[in-house]
Residue frames relative to the residue before (quaternion, step in Angstrom):
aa qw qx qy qz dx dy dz
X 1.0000 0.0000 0.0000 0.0000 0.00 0.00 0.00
X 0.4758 -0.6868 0.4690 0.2864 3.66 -0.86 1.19
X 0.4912 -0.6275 0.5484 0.2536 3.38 -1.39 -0.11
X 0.1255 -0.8253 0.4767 0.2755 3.39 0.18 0.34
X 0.7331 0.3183 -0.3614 0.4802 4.03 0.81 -0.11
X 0.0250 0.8549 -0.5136 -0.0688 3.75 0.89 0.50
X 0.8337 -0.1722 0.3758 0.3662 3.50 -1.48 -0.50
X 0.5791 -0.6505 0.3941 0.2934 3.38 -0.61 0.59
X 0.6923 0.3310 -0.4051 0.4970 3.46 0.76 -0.72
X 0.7188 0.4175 -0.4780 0.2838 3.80 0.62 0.29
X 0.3133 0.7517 -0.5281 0.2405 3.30 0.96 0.35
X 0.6052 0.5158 -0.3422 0.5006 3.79 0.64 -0.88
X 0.6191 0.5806 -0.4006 0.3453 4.21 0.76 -0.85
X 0.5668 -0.5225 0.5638 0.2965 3.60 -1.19 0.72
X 0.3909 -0.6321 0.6619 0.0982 3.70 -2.04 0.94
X 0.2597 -0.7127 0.6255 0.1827 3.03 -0.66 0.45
X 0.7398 -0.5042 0.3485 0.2776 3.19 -1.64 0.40
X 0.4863 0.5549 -0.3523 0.5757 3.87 1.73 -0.01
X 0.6432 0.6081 -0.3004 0.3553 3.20 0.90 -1.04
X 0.4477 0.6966 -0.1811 0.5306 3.43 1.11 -1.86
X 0.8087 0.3573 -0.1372 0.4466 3.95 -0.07 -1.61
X 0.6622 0.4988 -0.3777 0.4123 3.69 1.04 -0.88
X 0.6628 0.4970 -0.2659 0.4930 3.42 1.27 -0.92
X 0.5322 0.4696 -0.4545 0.5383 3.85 0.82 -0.38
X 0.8102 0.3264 -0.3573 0.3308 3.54 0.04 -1.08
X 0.3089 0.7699 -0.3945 0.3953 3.41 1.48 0.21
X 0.7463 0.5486 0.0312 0.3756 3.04 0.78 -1.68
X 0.5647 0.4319 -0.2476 0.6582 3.38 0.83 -1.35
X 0.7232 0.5379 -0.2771 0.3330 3.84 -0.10 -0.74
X 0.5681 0.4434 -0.2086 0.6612 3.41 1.38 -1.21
X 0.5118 0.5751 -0.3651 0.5235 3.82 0.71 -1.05
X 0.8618 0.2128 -0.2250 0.4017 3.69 -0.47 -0.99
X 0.5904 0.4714 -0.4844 0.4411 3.86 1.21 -0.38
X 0.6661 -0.4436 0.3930 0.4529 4.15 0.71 -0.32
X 0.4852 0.7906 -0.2334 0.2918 3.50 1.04 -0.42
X 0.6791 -0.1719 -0.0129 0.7135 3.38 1.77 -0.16
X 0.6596 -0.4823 0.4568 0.3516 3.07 -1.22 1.04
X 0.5821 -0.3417 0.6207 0.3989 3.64 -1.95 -0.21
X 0.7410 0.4614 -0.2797 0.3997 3.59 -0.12 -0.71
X 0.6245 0.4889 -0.2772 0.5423 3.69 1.24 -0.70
X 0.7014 0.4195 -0.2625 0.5130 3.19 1.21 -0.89
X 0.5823 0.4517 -0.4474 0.5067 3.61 0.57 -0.02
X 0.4419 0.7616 -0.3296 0.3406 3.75 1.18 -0.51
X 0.7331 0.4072 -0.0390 0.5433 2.85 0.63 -2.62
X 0.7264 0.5982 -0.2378 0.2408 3.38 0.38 -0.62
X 0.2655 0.6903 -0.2466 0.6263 3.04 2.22 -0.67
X 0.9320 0.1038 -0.0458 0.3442 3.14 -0.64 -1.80
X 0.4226 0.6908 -0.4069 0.4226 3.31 1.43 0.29
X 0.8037 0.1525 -0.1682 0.5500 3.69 0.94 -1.00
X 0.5173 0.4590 -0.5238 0.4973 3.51 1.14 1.01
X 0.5260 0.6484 -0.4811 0.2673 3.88 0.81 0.16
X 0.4725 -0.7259 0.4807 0.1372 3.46 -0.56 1.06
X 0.7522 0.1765 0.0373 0.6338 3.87 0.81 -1.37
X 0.5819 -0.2471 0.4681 0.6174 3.61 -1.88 -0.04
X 0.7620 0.4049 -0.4145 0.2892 3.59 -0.74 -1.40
X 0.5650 0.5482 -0.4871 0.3781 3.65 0.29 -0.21
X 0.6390 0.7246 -0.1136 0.2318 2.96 1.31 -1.83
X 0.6320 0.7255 -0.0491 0.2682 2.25 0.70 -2.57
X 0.7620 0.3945 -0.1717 0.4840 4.00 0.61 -1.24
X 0.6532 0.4147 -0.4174 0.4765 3.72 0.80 -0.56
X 0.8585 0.2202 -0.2665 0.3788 3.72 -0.11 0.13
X 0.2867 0.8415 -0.4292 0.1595 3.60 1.85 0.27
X 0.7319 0.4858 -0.0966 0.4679 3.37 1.34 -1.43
X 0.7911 0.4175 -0.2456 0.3735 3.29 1.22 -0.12
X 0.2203 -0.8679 0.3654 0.2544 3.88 -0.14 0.42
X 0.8864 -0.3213 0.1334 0.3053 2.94 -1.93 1.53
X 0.2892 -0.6982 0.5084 0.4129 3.88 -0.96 0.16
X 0.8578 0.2234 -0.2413 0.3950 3.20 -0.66 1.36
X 0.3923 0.5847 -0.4323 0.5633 3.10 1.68 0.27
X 0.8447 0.1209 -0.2277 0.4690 4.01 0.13 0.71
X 0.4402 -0.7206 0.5262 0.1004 3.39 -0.66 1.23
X 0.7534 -0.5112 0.3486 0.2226 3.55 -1.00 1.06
X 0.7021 -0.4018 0.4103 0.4211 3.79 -0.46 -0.40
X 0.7822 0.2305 0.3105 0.4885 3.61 -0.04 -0.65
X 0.3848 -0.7538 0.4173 0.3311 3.50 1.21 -0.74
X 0.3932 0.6750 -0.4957 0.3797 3.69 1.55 0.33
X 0.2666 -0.7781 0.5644 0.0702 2.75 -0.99 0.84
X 0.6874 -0.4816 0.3047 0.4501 3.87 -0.77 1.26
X 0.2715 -0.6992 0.5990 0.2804 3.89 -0.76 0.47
X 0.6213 -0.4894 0.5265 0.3118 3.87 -1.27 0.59
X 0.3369 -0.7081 0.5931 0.1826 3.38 -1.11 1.07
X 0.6415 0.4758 -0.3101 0.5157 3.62 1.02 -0.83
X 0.6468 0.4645 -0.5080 0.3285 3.45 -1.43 1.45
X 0.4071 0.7495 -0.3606 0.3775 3.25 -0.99 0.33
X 0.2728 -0.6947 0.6187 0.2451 3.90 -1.10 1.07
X 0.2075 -0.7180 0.6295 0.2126 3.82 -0.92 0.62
X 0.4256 -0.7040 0.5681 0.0213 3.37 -1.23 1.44
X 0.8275 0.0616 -0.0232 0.5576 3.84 0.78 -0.74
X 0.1418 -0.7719 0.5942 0.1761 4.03 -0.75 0.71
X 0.7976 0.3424 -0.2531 0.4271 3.85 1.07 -0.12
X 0.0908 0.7548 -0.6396 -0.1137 3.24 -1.40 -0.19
X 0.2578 -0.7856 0.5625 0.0003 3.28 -0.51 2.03
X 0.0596 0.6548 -0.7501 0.0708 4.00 -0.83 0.51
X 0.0850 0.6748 -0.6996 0.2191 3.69 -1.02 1.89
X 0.7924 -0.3801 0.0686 0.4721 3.31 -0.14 1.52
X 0.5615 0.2698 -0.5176 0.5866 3.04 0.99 1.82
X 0.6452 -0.6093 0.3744 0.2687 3.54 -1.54 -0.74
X 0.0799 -0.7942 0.6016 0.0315 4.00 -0.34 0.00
X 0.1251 0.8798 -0.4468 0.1029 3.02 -0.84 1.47
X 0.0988 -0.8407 0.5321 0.0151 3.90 0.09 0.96
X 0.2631 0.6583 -0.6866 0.1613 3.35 -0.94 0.74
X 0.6029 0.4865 -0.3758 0.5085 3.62 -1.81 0.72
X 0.6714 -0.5494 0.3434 0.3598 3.14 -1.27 0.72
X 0.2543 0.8125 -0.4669 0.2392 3.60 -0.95 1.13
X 0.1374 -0.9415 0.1715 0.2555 3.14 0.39 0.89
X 0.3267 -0.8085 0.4089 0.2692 3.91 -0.44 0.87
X 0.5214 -0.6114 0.5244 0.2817 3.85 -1.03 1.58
X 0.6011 -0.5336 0.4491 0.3902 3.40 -1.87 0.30
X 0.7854 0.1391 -0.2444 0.5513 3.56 0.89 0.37
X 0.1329 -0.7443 0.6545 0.0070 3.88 -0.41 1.31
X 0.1495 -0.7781 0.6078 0.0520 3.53 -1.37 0.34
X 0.1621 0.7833 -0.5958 0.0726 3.79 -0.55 1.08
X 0.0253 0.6966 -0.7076 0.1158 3.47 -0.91 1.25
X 0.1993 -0.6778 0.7041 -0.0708 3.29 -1.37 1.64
X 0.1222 0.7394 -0.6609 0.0397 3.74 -0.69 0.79
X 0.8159 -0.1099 0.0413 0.5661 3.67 -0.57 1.51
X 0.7283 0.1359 -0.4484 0.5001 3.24 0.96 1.27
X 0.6908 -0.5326 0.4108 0.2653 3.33 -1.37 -0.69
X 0.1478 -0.6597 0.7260 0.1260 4.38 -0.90 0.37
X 0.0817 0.6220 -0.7665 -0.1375 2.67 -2.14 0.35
X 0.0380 -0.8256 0.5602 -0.0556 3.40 -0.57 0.72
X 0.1725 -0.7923 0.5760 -0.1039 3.73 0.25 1.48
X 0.1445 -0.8354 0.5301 -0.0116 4.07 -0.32 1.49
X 0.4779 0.7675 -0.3632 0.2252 3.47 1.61 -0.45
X 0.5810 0.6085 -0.2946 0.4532 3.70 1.52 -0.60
X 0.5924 0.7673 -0.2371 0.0635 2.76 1.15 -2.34
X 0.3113 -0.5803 0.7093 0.2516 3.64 -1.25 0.15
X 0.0879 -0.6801 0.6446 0.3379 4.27 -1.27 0.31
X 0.3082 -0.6431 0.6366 0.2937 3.66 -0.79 0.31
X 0.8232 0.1090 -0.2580 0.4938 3.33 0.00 0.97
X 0.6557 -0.5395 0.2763 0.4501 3.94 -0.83 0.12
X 0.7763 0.0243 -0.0317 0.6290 3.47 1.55 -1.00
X 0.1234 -0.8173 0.5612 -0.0430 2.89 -1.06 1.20
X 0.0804 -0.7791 0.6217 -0.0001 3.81 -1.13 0.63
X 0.4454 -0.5856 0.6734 -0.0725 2.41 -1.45 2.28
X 0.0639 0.6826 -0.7271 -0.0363 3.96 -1.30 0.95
X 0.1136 -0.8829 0.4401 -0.1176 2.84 -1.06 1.23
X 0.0575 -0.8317 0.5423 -0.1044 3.43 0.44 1.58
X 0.1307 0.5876 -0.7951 0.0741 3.70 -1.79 1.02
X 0.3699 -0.6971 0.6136 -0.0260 2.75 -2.20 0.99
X 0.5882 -0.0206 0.2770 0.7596 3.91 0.68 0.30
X 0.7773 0.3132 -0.3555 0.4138 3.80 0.20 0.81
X 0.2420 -0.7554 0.5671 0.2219 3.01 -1.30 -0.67
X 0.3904 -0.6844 0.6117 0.0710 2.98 -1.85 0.99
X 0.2198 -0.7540 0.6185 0.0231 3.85 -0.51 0.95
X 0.0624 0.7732 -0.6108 0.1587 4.24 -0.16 0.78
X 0.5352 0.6066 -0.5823 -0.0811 3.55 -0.83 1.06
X 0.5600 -0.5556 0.5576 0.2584 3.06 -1.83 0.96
X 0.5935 -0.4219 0.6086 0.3153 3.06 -2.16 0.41
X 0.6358 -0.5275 0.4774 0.2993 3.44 -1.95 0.70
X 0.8296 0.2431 -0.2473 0.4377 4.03 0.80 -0.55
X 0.4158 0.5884 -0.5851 0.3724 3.50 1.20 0.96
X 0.3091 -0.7071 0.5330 0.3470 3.90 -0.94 0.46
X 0.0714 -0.7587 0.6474 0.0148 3.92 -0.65 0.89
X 0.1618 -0.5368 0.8198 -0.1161 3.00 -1.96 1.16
X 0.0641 -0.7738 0.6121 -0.1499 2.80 -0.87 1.78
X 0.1405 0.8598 -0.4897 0.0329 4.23 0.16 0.76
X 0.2262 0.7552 -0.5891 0.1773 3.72 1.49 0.58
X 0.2675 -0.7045 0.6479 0.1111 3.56 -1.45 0.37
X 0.1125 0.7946 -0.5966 -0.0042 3.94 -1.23 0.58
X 0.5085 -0.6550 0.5453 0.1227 2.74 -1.74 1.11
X 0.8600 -0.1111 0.0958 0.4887 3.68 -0.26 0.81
X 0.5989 0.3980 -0.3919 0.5739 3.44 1.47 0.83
X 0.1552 -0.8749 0.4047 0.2161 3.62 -0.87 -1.37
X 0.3673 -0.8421 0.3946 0.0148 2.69 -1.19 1.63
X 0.1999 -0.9032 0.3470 0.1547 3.24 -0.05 1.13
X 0.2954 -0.7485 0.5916 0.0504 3.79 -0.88 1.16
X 0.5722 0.6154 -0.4730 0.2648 3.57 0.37 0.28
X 0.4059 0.6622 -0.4929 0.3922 3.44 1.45 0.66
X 0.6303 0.7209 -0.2529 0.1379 2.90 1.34 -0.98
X 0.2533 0.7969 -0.4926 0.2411 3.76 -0.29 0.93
X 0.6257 -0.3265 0.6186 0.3454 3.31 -1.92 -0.44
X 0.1184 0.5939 -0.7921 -0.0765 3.02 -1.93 0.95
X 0.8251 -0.4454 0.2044 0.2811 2.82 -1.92 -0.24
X 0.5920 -0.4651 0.4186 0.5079 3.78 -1.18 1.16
X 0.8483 0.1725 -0.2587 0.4286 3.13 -2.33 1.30
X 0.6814 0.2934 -0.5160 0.4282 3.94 0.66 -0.09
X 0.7749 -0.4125 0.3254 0.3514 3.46 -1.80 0.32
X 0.1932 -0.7381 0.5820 0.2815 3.59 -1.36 0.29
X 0.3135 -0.8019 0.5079 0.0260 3.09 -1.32 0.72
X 0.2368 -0.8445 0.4774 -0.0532 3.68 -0.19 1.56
X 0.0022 0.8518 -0.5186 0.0733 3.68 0.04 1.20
X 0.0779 0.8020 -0.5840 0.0981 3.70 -0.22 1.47
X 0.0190 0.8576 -0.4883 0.1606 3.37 -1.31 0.33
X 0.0963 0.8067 -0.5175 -0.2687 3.35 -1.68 -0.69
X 0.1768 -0.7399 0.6175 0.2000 3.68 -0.66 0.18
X 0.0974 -0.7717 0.6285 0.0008 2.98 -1.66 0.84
X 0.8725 0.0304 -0.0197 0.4873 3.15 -0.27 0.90
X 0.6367 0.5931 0.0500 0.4902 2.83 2.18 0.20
X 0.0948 -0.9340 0.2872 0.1901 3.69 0.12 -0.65
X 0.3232 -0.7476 0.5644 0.1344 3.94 -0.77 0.53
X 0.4498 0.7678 -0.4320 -0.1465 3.29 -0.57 0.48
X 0.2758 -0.7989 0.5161 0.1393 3.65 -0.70 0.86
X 0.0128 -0.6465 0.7555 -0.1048 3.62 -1.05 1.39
X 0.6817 -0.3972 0.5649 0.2416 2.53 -2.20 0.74
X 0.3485 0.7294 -0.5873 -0.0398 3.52 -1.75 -0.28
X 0.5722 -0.6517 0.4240 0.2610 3.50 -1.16 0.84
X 0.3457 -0.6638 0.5601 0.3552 3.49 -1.22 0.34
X 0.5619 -0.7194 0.3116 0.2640 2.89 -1.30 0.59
X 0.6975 -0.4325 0.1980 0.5360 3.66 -0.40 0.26
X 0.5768 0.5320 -0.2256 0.5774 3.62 1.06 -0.37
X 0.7132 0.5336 -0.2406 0.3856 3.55 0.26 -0.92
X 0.5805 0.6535 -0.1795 0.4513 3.08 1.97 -1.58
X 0.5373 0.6705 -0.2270 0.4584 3.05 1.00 -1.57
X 0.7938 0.4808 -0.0698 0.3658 3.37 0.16 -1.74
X 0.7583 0.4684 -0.1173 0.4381 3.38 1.11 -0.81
X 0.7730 0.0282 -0.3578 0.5231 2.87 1.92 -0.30
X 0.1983 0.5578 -0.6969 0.4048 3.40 0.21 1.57
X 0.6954 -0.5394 0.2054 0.4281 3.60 0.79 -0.22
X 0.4704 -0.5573 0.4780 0.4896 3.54 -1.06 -0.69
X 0.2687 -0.7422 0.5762 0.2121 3.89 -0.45 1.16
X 0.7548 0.4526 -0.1296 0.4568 3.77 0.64 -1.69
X 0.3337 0.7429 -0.5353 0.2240 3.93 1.70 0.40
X 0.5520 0.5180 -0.3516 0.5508 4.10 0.48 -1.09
X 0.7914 0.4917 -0.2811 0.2300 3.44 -0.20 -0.75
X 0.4968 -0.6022 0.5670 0.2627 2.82 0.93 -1.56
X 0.2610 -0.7613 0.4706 0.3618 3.77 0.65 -1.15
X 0.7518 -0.2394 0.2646 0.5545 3.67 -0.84 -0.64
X 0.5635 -0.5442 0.5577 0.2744 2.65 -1.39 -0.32
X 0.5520 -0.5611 0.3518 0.5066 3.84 -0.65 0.23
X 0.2311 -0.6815 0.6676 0.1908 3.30 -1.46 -0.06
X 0.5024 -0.6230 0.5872 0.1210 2.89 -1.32 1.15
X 0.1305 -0.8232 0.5523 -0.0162 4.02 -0.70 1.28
X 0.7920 -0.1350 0.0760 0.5906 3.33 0.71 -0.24
């Protein structure tokens, strides 16, 4: 395995196409421990698989450390997103709301349909009951709200007629976490799914484990 900050006289020497990958998987890894935002990582990554030499190289992963070259807190090790009995596969919002957030776990096939109203459906807690799961997501005159943790990988290919579905979740996460498949449509209406950190709490919580996994979590609430 190359070095990516070598000696000085190799700074001027061409990467190779392993190289390029050692530094991505750098990233994605730092990416899912909290260590740089999604946006930073789309950043490094850019200029990671446009770098030509070490010295190109060399600066996107200077600040950040090896995978596996540092042990956890305490020695805990990250709990497994994938596991878990799922308790609910829909959420229906018809000129009202439905909302799920918190730990809860989501089946290999979830349904949310808003007509003339509104979802929210927060995944950052979630358990997947299976490695890949797919969320379909239909709204009429409404809207659907969808975000995903930063180390789940998501594919988003919903489509809309005079509304809009938004794909800029769409990315890599980190090796061994679940993948997530977001399909759909909106009419007249809209889906959108962003990325977003937990919060320092949440972190905590998530990796003390997953208390509300068996269950499932709450139930929706009704908002309006």
């Amino acid at each position: 395995m190359s070095e990516l900050s070598g000696p000085a006289d190799r700074s001027g020497m061409r990467v190779s196409d392993a190289d390029r990958e050692q530094a991505a998987d750098v990233l994605r890894e730092a990416a899912g421990q909290g260590r740089i935002s999604m946006d930073e990582l789309d950043e490094r990554l850019e200029l990671a698989y446009a770098a030509k030499t070490y010295a190109d190289l060399a600066p996107v992963t200077r600040d950040l450390p090896r995978p596996g070259s540092a042990p956890s807190p305490a020695g805990r090790v990250a709990p497994s997103r994938i596991g878990g009995t799922p308790r609910n596969k829909v959420s229906i919002a018809i000129l009202s709301g439905a909302r799920r957030v918190g730990a809860w776990v989501l089946p290999r096939k979830y349904v949310a349909v808003a007509v003339m109203g509104g979802v929210e459906l927060d995944l950052r807690e979630a358990q997947f009951s299976e490695p890949e799961v797919t969320l379909h997501a239909y709204t009429l005159m409404g809207g659907i709200q969808i975000t995903v943790p930063e180390d789940v990988d998501v594919d988003v290919s919903g489509i809309a007629f005079m509304g809009g579905f938004d794909h800029n979740a769409s990315g890599p996460g980190v090796p061994g976490m679940p993948r997530l498949r977001v399909i759909g449509f909106a009419m007249m209406g809209g889906v959108e799914v962003k990325r977003k950190a937990l919060k320092k709490k949440q972190r905590k919580a998530l990796e003390d484990g997953f208390p509300n996994a068996a269950g499932g979590g709450p139930p929706d609430a009704i908002e309006r």
